[in-house]
N, C-alpha and C positions, 0 to 999 in steps of 0.2 A: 563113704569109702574107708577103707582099713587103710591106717596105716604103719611103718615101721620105721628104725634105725637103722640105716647102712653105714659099713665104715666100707674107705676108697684109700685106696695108697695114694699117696701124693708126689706128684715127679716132681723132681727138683729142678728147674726149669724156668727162664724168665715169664712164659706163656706154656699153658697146658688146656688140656680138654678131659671131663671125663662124664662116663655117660653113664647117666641115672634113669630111673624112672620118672617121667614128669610129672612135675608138681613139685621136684625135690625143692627143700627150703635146706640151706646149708648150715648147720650148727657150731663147729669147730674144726682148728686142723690144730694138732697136736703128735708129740712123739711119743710111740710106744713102741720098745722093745730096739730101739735105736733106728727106729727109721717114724718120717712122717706120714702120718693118714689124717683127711677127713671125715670128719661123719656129719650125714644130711638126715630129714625126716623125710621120707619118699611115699607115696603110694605106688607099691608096689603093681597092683595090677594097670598100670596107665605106660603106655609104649616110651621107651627109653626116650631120653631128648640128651643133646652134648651141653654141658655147661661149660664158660670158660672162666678161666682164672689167670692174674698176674701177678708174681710174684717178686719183689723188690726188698732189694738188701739193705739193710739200713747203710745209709752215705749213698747211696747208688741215686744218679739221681734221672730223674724223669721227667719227658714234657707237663707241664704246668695243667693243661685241658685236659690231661688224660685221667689227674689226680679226682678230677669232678666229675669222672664217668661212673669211676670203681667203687661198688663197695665191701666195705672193709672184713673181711672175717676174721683173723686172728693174726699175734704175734707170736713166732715160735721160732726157738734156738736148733742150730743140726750145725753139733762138732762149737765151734767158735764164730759161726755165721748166725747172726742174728735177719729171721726173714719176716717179711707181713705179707699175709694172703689176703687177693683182693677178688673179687667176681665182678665179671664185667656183659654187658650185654653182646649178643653176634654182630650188631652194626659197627660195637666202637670195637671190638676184637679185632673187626677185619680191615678197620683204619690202623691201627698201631702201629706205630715203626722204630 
């Protein structure tokens, strides 16, 4: 299967969802042009699937089991808020509180 590079706007947001092609593998999230996007390596032809993602401010702090669900995709600055994007599976998304 072919595949490609999508870039995704990124909500700013404690919890988001966005929806790829399956199979997406997520690369980085970073700032261009003053605002944040990700980019995933997707196969495109394979029927979109939702990923989700949580995202935590540095000092912010969170339940302890939830830190051992997430994993990590990058560290990135917007304005004077330092944030870390994490991807998380649909089981432990839809426990979080």
């Amino acid at each position: 299967m072919k595949k490609a590079i999508y870039k995704y706007p990124v909500i700013l947001d404690d919890r988001f969802e966005l929806e790829m092609p399956g199979g997406g593998s997520v690369l980085n999230v970073q700032m261009q042009d003053g605002k944040p996007y990700l980019w995933a390596i997707v196969e495109p032809q394979l029927n979109p699937v939702k990923k989700k993602f949580v995202m935590v401010g540095t000092g912010h702090e969170y339940k302890e089991e939830y830190f051992n669900q997430l994993r990590y995709i990058n560290t990135f600055q917007v304005d004077k808020l330092v944030l870390h994007l994490f991807e998380v599976d649909d089981y432990n998304y839809a426990t979080m509180d």
